[in-house]
C-alpha positions in Angstrom: 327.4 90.4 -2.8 330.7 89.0 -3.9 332.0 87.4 -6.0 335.4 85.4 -7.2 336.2 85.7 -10.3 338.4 82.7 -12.0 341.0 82.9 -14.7 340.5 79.3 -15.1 337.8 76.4 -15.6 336.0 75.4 -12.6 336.8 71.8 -12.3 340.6 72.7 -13.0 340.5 75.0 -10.1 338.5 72.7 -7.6 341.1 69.5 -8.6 344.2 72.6 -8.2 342.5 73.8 -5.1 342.0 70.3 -3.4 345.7 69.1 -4.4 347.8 71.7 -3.1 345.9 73.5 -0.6 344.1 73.4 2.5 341.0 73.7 0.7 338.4 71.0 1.6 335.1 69.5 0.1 332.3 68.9 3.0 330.1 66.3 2.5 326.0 67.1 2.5 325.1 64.5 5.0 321.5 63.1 6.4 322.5 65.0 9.7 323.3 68.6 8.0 319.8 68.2 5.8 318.0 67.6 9.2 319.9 70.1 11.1 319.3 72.8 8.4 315.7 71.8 8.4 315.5 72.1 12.0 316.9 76.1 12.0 314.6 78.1 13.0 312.5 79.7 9.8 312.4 83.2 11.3 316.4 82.9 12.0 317.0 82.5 8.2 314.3 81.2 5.0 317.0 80.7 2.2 317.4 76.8 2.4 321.2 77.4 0.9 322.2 79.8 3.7 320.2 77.1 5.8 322.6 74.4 4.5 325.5 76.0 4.8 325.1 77.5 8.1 324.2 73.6 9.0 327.4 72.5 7.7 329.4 74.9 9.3 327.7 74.5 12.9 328.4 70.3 11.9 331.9 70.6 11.2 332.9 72.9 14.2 334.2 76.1 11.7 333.8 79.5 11.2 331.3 80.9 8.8 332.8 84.4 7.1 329.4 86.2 6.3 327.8 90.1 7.2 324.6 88.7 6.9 322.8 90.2 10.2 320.3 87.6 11.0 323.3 85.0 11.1 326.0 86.8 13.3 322.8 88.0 15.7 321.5 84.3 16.1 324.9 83.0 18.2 324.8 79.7 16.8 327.9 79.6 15.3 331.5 81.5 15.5 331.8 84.2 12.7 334.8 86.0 10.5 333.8 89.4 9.7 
């Protein structure tokens, strides 16, 4: 597992990072929850990697991830 390691408060970093970057907040919409309910359980049980795998089939992006039973599944484009 990974993990990023800050050298500064969390909410400084998030206002920072949504300022000056290309860094952008998704919204948890009705239509992710239902789509993330509607995955598959044997494709993936964690309901966090179900909603994020939701939002990034939503929003048309690219999930970066090495977790097998996601890049096997097809349902989205992956960064390895």
């Amino acid at each position: 597992m990974l993990f990023v390691e800050l050298n500064i408060e969390i909410n400084l970093w998030m206002k920072f990072a949504t300022k000056y970057s290309k860094i952008k907040i998704l919204d948890f919409t009705p239509e992710i929850a239902i789509l993330s309910s509607n995955l598959s359980n044997s494709f993936h049980s964690d309901p966090a990697d179900r909603i994020i795998i939701a939002t990034a089939i939503k929003n048309n992006i690219p999930l970066a991830t090495n977790d097998e039973r996601i890049i096997s599944s097809n349902l989205l484009q992956i960064i390895k």
